[in-house]
N, C-alpha and C positions, 0 to 999 in steps of 0.2 A: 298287483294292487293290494290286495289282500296280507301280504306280507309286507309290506308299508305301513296299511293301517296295523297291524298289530305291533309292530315298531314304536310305532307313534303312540301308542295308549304304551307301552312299556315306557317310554323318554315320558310321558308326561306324569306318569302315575309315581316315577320316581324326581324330576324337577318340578313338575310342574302342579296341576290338579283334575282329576275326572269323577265321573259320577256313576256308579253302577248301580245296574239294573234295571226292567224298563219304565218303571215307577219315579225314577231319579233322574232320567234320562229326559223324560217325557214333562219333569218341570224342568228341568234347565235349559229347553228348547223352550216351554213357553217363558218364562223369565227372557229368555234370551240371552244365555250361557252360554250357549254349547258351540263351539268352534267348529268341533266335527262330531260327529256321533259314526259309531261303529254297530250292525247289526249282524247278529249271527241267524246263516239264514235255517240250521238244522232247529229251530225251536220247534216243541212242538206245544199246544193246536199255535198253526202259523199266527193264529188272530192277537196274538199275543202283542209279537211286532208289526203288523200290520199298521198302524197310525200313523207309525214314527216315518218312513219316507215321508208319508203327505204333512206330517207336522213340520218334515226338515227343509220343504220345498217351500212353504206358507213361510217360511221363518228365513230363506234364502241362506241355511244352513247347509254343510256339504255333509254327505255319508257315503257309506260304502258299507258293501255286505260282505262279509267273511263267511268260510265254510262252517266252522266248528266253532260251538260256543264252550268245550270244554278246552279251547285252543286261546279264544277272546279272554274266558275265568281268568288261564295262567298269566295271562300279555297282564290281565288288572293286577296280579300279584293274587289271587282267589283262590283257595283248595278245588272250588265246584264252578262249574260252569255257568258262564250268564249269559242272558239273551244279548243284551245292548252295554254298551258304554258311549258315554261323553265327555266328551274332553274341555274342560271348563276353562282350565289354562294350560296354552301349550306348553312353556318352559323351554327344552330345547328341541322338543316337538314340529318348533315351529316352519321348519326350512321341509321338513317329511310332509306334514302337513298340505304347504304351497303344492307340492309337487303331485298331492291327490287331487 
């Protein structure tokens, strides 16, 4: 699963459109953007990411959590690592997507 989503934010980041960080993540879920969102679960204090499932659940948005956020950074095209990505538009994302 985890190697899908990072697939998936790579195809979108370069067809499509995402949102990085949890700051950006966290409006485009409430706006009602976000396709998918991606969370890295090494953040630390966790409390960080902590909203964003129950914001993704309240918004019948899908996500998934990946190991490493210095793994997430790279997938967004990033020097450093981030908590979260969203995927605002999937591009050619979209069949990786279905499949999570």
């Amino acid at each position: 699963m985890a190697d899908e989503a990072y697939e998936a934010v790579e195809l979108a980041r370069k067809t499509g459109k995402i949102r990085k960080g949890c700051n950006e993540v966290t409006k485009a879920l409430e706006k009602g953007e976000a396709k998918l969102v991606v969370i890295a679960k090494d953040v630390q204090p966790p409390e960080i990411t902590m909203h964003l499932p129950l914001l993704c659940k309240e918004k019948g948005t899908k996500f998934v959590h990946v190991d490493s956020k210095e793994q997430l950074g790279a997938s967004a095209g990033l020097p450093v690592g981030t908590a979260a990505i969203a995927i605002v538009t999937e591009g050619e994302a979209k069949e990786i997507i279905k499949k999570i």
